[in-house]
C-alpha positions in Angstrom: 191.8 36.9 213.8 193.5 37.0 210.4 194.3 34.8 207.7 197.1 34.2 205.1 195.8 33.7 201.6 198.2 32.0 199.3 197.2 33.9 195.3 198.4 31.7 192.5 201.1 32.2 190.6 200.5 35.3 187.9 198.0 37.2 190.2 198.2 40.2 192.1 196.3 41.4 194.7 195.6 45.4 195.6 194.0 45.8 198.7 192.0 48.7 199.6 190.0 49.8 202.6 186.2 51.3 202.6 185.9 52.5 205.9 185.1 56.3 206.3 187.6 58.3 208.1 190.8 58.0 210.2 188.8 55.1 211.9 188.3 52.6 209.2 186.6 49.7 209.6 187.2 46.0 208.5 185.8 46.2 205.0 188.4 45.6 202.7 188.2 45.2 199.2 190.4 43.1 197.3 191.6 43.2 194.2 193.1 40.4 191.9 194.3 41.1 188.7 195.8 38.3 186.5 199.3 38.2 184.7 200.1 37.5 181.4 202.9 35.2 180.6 204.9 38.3 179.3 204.2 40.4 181.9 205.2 37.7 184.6 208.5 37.0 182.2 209.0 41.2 182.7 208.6 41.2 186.1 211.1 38.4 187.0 213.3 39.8 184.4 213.4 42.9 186.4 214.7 40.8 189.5 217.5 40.0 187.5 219.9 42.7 189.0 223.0 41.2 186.3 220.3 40.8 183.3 219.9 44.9 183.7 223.4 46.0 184.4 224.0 43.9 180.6 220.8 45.8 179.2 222.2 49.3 180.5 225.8 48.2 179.2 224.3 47.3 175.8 221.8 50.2 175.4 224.5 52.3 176.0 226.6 50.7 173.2 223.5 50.2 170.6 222.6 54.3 171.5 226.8 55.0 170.8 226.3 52.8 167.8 223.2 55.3 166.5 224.5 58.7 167.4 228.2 57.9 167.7 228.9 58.7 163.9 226.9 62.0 163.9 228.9 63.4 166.6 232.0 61.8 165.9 235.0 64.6 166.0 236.7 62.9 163.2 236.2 61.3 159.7 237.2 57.8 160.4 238.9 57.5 157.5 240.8 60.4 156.7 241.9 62.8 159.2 244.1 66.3 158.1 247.4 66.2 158.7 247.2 63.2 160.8 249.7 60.9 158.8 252.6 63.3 160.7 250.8 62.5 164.2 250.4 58.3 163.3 250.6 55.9 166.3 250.5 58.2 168.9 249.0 56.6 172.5 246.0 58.0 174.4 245.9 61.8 175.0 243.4 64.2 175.3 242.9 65.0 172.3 242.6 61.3 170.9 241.7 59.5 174.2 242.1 56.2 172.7 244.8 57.1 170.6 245.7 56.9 167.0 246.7 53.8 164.6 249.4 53.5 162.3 247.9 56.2 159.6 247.5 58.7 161.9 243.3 57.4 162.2 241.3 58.4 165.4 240.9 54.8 167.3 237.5 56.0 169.1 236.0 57.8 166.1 236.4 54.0 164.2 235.5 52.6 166.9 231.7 54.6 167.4 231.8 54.3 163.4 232.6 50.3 163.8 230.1 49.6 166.4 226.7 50.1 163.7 228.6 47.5 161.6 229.2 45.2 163.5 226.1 45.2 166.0 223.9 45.2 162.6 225.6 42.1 161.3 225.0 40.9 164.7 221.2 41.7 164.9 220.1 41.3 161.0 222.0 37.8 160.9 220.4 36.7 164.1 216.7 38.1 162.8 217.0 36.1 159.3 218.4 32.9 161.0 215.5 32.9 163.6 213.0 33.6 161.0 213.9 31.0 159.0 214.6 28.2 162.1 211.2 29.1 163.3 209.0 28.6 160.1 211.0 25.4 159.5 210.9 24.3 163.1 207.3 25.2 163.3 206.6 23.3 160.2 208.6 20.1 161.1 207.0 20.0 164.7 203.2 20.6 163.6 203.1 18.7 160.8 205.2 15.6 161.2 205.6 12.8 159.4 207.2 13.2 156.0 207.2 16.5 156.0 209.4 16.5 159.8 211.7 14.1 158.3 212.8 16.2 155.0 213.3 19.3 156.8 215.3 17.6 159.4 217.8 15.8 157.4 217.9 19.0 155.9 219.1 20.6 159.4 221.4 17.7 159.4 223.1 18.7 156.5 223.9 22.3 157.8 225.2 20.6 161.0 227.2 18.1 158.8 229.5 20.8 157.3 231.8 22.5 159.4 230.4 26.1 160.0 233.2 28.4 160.0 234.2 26.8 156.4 230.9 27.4 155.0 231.1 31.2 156.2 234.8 31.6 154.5 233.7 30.1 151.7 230.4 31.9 151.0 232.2 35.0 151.6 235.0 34.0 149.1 232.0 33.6 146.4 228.9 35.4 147.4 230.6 39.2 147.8 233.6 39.3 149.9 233.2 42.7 151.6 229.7 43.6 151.0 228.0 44.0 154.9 224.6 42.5 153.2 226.7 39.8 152.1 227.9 38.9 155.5 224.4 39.2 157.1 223.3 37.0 154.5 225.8 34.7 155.0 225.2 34.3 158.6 221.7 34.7 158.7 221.3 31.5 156.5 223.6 29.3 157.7 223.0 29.6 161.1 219.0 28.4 161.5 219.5 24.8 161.8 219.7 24.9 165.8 216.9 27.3 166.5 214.5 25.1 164.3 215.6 21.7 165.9 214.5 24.0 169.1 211.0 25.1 167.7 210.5 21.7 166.5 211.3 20.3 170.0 209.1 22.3 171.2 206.5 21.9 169.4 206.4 17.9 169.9 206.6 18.8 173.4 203.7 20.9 173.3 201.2 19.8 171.1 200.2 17.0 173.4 199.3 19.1 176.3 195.9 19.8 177.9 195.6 23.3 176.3 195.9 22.1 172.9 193.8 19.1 173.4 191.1 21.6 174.7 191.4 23.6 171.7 191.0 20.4 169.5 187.9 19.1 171.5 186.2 22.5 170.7 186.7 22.4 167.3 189.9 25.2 166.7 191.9 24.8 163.3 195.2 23.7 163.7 196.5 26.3 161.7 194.7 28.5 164.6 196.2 26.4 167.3 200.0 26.0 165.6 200.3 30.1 165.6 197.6 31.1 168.3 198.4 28.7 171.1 201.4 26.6 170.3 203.6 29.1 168.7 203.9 31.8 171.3 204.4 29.6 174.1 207.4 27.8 172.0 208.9 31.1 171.8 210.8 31.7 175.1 213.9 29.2 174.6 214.0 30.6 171.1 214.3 34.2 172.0 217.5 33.3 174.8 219.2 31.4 171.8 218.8 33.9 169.4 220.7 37.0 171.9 223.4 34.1 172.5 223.4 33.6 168.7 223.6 37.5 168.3 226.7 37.5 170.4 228.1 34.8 168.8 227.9 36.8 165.4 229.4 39.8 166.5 232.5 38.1 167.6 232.0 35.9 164.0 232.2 39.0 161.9 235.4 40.0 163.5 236.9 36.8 163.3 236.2 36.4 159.0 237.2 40.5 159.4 240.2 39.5 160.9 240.6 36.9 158.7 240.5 39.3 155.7 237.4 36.9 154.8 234.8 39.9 156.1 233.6 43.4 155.8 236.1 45.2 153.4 239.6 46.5 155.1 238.4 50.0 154.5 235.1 49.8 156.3 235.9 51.0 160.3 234.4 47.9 162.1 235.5 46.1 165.4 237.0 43.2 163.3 238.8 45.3 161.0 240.6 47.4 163.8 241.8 44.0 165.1 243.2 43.2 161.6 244.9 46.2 161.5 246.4 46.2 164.6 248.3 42.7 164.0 252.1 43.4 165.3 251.3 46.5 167.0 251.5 44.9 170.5 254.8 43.6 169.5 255.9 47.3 168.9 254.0 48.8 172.0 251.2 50.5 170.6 248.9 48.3 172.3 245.9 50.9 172.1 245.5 49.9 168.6 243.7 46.7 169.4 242.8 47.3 173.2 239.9 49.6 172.8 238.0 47.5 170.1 239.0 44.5 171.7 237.4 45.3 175.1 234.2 46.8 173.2 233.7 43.4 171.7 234.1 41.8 174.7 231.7 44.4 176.9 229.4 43.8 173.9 229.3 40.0 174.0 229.2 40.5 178.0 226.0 42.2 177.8 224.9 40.6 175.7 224.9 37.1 177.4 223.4 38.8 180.9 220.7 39.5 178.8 220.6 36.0 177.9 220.6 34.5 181.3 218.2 37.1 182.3 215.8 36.5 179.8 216.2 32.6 180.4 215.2 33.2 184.1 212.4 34.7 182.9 211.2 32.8 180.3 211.0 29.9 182.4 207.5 28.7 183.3 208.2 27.2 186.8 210.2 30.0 188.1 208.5 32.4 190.5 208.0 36.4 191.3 
């Protein structure tokens, strides 16, 4: 007679017989080893079959991003005799073709792609560094304190974004790619810390932190040891949607003229360039970067969804 045994969530079990020989007997030992949240968030991230065909799609593009210039077969800005070759389509030679001064489209776009996933990435780092210590801040302490530091949030939502960005760029180093990041980075924190702080009311009253309380823990301990990483889950799926969201930003202002400088080889900036060139046929010109943006912010959000599967504390392996 055998029995089912139902293991809690976040435990495995390895069983392993001790009997001697091809005839073992019933002794079985059994082993249960216990999960840690980010291990259980790994595992079911794993079972996310879209979550990895985005991760493989955007380590692909962050590895081209890396590499891509060293091996590049061109200089993106000036190739040798190519202004007597300009606006040719696809061949072998140039597989995506060349623009309207005779530049490679695929060497600017490998030269692009570090551009414009770094303003992506850096932005997205600053803004979530910043939302977090002020969400963390309003949530733990409360009070006065929570109510400055929100009306301040409410402020940033007050204004519309898109002007702020345009503006800032105007007069804090139109062109600069520090600039830009900058730009971004700080006016883009307000939702993550309404998040942290949400999350932080939410879980400061639970039985964990209590129990930490009763047994004497600082709060400082229990805001950064206890509260803090378990706060971090919906923070970390905003914050890749927010990363996508700045790489098709950056070409917008680009496109705009509001961005990264014309002669910098970014996404955005092959998109500028390429304004009337569908009209004429040479639709290469703003295909290619087009679609990398667009594979790019793809990936990008199946990571998202994948990672908010996972993150979630009532799903299960």
């Amino acid at each position: 007679m055998t029995s089912r045994i139902e293991l809690p969530l976040g435990v495995e079990a390895s069983v392993q017989s001790t009997g001697p020989g091809p005839e073992r007997s019933d002794d079985v030992e059994v082993a249960l080893k216990s999960l840690g949240q980010w291990q259980l968030a790994w595992k079911r991230f794993l079972r996310h079959r879209m979550a990895l065909v985005g991760l493989a799609v955007f380590s692909a593009i962050a590895l081209i991003a890396i590499i891509g210039p060293i091996v590049a077969p061109y200089n993106p800005i000036d190739i040798p005799g190519a202004k007597e070759q300009g606006g040719d389509p696809p061949t072998l030679q140039h597989i995506f073709g060349t623009d309207d001064a005779g530049r490679d489209v695929f060497t600017n776009i490998i030269n692009g792609a570090h551009i414009s996933l770094a303003v992506g990435l850096f932005s997205t780092l600053i803004a979530g560094v910043i939302g977090v210590i002020v969400g963390a801040l309003a949530g733990a302490a409360g009070g006065f304190t929570d109510n400055v530091l929100m009306r301040i949030v409410d402020v940033t939502f007050a204004v519309p974004l898109l002007f702020l960005i345009l503006v800032a760029a105007v007069f804090f180093g139109q062109g600069s790619v520090i600039s830009l990041i900058l730009v971004f980075g700080l006016l883009q924190w307000g939702l993550i810390a309404r998040l942290v702080r949400a999350q932080f009311l939410s879980l400061r009253e639970t039985d964990f932190v209590e129990a930490a309380r009763a047994v004497g823990v600082s709060n400082l301990r229990i805001t950064f040891r206890h509260i803090l990483p378990n706060a971090l889950g919906p923070v970390i799926v905003v914050m890749t949607l927010l990363m996508a969201s700045n790489i098709v930003l950056e070409a917008f202002v680009s496109f705009l003229n509001f961005g990264i400088a014309a002669t910098e080889p970014t996404w955005g900036n092959a998109l500028s360039n390429s304004q009337g060139a569908m009209g004429d046929g040479n639709w290469w010109w703003a295909f290619f970067p087009g679609m990398c943006i667009a594979l790019t912010v793809i990936s990008i959000n199946f990571i998202g969804d994948g990672l908010h599967d996972a993150l979630d504390p009532r799903a299960r392996l």
